[in-house]
Short mmCIF file of the C-alpha atoms (twelve columns), coordinates in Angstrom:
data_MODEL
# 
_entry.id   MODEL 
# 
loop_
_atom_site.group_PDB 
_atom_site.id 
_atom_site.type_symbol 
_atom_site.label_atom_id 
_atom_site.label_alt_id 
_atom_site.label_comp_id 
_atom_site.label_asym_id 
_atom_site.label_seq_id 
_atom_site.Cartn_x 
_atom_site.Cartn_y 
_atom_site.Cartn_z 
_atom_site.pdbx_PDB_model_num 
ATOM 1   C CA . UNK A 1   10.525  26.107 -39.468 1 
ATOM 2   C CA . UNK A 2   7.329   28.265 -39.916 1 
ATOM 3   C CA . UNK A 3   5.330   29.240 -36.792 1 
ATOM 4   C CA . UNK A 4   2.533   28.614 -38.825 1 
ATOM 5   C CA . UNK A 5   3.080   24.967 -39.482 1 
ATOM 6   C CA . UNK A 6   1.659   21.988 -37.251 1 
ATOM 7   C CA . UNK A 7   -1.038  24.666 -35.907 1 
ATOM 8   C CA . UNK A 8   -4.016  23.644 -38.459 1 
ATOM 9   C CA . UNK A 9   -5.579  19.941 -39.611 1 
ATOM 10  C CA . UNK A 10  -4.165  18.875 -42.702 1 
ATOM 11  C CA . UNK A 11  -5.801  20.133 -46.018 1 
ATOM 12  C CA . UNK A 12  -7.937  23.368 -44.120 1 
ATOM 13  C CA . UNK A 13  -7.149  25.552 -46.590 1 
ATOM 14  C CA . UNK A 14  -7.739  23.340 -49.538 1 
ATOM 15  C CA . UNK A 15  -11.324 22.230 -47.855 1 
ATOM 16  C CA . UNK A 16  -12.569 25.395 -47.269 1 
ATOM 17  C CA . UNK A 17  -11.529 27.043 -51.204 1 
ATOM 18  C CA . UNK A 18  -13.084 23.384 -52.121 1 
ATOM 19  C CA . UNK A 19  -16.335 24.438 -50.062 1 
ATOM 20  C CA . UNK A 20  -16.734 28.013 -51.562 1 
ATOM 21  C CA . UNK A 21  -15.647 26.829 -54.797 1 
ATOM 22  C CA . UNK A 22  -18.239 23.836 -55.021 1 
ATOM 23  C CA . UNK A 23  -20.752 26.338 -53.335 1 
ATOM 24  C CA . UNK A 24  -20.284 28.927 -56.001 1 
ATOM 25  C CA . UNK A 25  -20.504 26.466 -59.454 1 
ATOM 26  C CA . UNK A 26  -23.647 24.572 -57.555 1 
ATOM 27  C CA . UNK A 27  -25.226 27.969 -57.056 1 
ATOM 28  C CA . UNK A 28  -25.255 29.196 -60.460 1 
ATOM 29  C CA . UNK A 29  -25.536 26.755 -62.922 1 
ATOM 30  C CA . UNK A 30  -26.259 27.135 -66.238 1 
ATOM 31  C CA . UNK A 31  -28.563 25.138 -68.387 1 
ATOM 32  C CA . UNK A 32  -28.343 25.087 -71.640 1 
ATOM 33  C CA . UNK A 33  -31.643 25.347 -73.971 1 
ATOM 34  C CA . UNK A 34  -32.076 22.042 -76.005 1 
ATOM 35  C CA . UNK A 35  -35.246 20.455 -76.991 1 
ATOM 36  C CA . UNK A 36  -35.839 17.361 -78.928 1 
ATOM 37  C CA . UNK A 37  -38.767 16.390 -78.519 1 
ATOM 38  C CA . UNK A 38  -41.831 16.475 -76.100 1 
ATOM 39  C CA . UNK A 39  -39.797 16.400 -72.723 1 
ATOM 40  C CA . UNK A 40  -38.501 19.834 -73.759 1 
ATOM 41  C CA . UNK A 41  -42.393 20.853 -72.724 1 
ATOM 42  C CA . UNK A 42  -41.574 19.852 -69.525 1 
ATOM 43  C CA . UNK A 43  -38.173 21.355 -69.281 1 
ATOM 44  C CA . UNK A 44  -40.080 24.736 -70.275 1 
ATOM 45  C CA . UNK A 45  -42.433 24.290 -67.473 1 
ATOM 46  C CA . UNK A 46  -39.292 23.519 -65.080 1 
ATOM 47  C CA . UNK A 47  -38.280 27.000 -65.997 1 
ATOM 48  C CA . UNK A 48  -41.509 29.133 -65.632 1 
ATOM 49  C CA . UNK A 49  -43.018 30.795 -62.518 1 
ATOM 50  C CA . UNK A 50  -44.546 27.899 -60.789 1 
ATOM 51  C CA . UNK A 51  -41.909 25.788 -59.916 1 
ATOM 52  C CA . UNK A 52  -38.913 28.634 -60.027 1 
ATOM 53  C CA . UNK A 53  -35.614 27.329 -60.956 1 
ATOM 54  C CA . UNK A 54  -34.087 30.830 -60.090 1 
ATOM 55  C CA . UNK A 55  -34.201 29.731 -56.442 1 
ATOM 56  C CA . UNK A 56  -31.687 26.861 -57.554 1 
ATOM 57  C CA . UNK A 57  -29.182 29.210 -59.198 1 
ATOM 58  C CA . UNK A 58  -30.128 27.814 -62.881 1 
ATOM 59  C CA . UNK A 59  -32.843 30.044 -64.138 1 
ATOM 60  C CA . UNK A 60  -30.685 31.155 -67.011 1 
ATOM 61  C CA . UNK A 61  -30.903 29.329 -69.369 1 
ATOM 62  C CA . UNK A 62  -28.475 30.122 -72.659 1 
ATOM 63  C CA . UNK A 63  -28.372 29.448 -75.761 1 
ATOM 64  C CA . UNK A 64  -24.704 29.130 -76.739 1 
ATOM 65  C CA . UNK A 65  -22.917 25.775 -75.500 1 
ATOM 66  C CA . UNK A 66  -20.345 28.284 -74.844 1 
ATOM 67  C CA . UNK A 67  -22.337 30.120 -71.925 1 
ATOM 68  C CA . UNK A 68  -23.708 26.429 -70.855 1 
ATOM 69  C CA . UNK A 69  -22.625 24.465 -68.132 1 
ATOM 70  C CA . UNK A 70  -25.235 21.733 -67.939 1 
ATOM 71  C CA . UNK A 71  -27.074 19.885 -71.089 1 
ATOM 72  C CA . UNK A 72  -30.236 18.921 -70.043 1 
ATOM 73  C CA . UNK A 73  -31.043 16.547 -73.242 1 
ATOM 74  C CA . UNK A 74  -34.845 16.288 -73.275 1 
ATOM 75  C CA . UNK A 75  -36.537 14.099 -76.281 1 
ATOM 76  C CA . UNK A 76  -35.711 11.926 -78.531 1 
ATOM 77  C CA . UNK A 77  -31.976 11.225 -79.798 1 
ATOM 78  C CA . UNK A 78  -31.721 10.264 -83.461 1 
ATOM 79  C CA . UNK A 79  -28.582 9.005  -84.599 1 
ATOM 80  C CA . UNK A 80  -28.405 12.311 -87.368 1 
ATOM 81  C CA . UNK A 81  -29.111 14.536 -84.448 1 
ATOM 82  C CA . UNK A 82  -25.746 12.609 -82.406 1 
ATOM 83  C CA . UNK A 83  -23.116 14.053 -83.739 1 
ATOM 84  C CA . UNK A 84  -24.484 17.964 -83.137 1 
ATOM 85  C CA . UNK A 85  -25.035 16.479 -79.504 1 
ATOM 86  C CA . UNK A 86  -21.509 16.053 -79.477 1 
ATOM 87  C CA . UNK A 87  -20.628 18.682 -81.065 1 
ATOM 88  C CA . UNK A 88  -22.309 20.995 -78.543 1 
ATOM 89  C CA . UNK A 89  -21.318 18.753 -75.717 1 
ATOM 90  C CA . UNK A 90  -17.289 19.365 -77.053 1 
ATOM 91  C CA . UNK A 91  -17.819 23.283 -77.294 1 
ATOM 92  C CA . UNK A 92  -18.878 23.247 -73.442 1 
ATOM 93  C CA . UNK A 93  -16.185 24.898 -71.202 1 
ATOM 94  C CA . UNK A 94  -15.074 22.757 -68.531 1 
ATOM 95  C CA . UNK A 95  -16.589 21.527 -65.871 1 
ATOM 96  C CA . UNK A 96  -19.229 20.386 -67.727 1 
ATOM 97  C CA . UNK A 97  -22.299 18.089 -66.895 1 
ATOM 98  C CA . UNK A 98  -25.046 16.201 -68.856 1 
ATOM 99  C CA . UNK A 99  -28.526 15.250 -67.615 1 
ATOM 100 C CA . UNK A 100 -30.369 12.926 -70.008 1 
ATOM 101 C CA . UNK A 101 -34.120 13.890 -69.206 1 
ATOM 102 C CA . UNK A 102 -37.118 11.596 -70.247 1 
ATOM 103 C CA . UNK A 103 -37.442 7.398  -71.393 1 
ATOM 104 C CA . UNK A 104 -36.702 8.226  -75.662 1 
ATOM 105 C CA . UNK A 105 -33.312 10.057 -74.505 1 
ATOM 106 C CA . UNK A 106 -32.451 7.570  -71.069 1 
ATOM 107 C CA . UNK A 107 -32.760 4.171  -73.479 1 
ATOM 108 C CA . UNK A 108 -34.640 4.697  -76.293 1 
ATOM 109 C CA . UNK A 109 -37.826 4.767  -75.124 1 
ATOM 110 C CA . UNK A 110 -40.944 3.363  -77.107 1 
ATOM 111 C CA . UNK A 111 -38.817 3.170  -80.046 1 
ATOM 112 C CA . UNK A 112 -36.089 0.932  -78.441 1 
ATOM 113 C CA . UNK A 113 -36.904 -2.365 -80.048 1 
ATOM 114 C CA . UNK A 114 -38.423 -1.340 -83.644 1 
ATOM 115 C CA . UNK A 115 -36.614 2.246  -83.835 1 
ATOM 116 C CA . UNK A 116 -34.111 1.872  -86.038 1 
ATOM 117 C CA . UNK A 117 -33.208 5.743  -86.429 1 
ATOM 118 C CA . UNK A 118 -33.378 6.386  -82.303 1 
ATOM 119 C CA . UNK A 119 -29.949 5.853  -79.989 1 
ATOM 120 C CA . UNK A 120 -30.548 3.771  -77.312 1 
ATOM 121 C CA . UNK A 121 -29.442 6.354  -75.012 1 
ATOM 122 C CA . UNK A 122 -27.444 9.009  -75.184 1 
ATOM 123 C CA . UNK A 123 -24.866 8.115  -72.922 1 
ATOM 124 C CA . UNK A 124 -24.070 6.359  -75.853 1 
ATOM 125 C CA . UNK A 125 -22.797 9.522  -77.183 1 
ATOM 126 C CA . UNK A 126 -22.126 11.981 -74.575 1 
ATOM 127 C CA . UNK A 127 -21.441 10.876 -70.619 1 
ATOM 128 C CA . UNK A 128 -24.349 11.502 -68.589 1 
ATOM 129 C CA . UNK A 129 -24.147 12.788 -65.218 1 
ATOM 130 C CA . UNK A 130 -27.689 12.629 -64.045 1 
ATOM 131 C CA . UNK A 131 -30.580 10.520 -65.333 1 
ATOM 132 C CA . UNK A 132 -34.273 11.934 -64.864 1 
ATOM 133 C CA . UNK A 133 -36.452 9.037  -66.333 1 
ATOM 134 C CA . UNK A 134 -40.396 9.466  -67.274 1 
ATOM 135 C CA . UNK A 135 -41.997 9.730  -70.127 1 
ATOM 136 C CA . UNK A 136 -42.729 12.284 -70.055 1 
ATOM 137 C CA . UNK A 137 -40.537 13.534 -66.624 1 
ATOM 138 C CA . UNK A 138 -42.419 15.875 -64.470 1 
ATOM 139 C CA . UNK A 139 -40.936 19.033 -63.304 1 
ATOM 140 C CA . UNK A 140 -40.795 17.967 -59.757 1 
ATOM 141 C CA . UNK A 141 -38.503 14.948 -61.274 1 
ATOM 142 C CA . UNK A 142 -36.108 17.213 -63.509 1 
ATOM 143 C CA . UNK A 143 -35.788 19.923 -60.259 1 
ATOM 144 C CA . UNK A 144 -34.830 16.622 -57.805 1 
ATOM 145 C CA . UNK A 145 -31.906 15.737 -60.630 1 
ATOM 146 C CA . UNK A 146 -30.873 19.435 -60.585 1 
ATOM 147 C CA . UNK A 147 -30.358 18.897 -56.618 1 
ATOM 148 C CA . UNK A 148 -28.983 15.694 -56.847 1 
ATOM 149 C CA . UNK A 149 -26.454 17.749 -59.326 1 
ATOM 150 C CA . UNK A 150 -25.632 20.541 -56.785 1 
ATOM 151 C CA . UNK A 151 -24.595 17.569 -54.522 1 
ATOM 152 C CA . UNK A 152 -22.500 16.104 -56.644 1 
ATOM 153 C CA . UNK A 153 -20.563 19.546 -57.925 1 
ATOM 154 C CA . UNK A 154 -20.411 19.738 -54.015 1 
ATOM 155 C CA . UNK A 155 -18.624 17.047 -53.140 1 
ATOM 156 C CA . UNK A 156 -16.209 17.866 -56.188 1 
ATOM 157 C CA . UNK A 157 -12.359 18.494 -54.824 1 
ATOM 158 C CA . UNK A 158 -9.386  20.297 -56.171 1 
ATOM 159 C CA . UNK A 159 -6.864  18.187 -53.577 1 
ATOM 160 C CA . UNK A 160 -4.426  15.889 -54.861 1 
ATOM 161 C CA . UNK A 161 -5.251  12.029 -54.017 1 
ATOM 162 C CA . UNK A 162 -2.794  10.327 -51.437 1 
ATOM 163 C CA . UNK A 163 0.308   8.569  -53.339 1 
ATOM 164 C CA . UNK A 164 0.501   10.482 -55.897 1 
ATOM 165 C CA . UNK A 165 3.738   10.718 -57.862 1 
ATOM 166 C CA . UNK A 166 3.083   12.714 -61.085 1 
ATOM 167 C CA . UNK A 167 3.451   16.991 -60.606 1 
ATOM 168 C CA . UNK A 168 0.470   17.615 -63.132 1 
ATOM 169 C CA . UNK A 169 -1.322  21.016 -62.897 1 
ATOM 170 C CA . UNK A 170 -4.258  19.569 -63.844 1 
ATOM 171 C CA . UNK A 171 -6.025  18.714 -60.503 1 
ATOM 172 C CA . UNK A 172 -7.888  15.906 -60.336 1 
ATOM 173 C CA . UNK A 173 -11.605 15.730 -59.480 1 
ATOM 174 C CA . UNK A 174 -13.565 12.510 -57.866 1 
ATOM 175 C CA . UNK A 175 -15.273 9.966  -60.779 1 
ATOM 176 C CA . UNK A 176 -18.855 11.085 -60.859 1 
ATOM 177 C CA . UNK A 177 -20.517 7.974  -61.074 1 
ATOM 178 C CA . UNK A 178 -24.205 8.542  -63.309 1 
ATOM 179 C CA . UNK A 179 -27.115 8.773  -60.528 1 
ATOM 180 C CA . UNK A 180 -30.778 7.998  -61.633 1 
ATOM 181 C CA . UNK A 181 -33.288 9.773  -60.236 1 
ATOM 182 C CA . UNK A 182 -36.333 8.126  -58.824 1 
ATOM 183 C CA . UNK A 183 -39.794 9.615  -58.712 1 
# 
């Protein structure tokens, strides 16, 4: 018998690397640039001086999926522009997240009844993590679903679940239920 064990709570160590962990990926998250349609204006103006994203730890926006950590999908989803949605989605490194920005990308917007060509949202295509809706979204909206984001990567955790019987390496993370946004 250690002298170490029976001295701490159960799971300290795993809650505080979860804590740092969680407090590192909400701090510096990545957006990746993709515009459809007239939300992406808005995006823009989410990025510029006035309402300073850098503060947030998501200023940089890239423009490689493979840099990207979070899809903001902003405009209008057409069913030919899908599958490079999910193409870019797939070439995301893990963990990933998707916020559908705007009412065209959320469920179809104006064009849901009559719009033949438009996907009636594109967690149709791609899971969504965070819905901002507005048509289109202000910036105040789109910077509340970026902090509703960092609270969800926060309460993220790397610790097994009670009962487990399996020995995978692959930890397992809470279900992230979608979370609209209200403005």
């Amino acid at each position: 018998m250690s002298w170490i064990e029976n001295r701490f709570e159960e799971g300290l160590i795993i809650t505080n690397v979860d804590w740092a962990l969680n407090w590192a990926r909400k701090s510096s998250i990545w957006p990746m640039t993709f515009g459809l349609a007239c939300c992406a204006i808005e995006m823009m103006s989410f990025a510029s001086a006035r309402f300073d994203v850098d503060r947030f730890g998501a200023g940089a926006f890239r423009a490689s999926p493979r840099q990207a950590d979070l899809m903001i999908v902003a405009g209008t989803v057409t069913y030919k522009m899908a599958s490079r949605v999910k193409r870019l989605y797939n070439q995301m490194p893990d963990p990933k997240y998707v916020m559908a920005m705007g009412a065209c990308t959320v469920g179809g917007g104006p064009y849901f009844k009559y719009g033949y060509h438009v996907v009636k949202g594109v967690d149709l295509v791609v899971p969504v993590d965070i819905y901002v809706p507005g048509c289109p979204p202000r910036p105040e909206a789109l910077q509340e679903g970026l902090m509703r984001l960092q609270d969800m990567i926060q309460r993220q955790t790397l610790a097994r679940k009670a009962g487990r019987k399996s020995e995978s390496a692959v930890p397992d993370l809470p279900d992230t239920a979608a979370q609209p946004v209200t403005t």
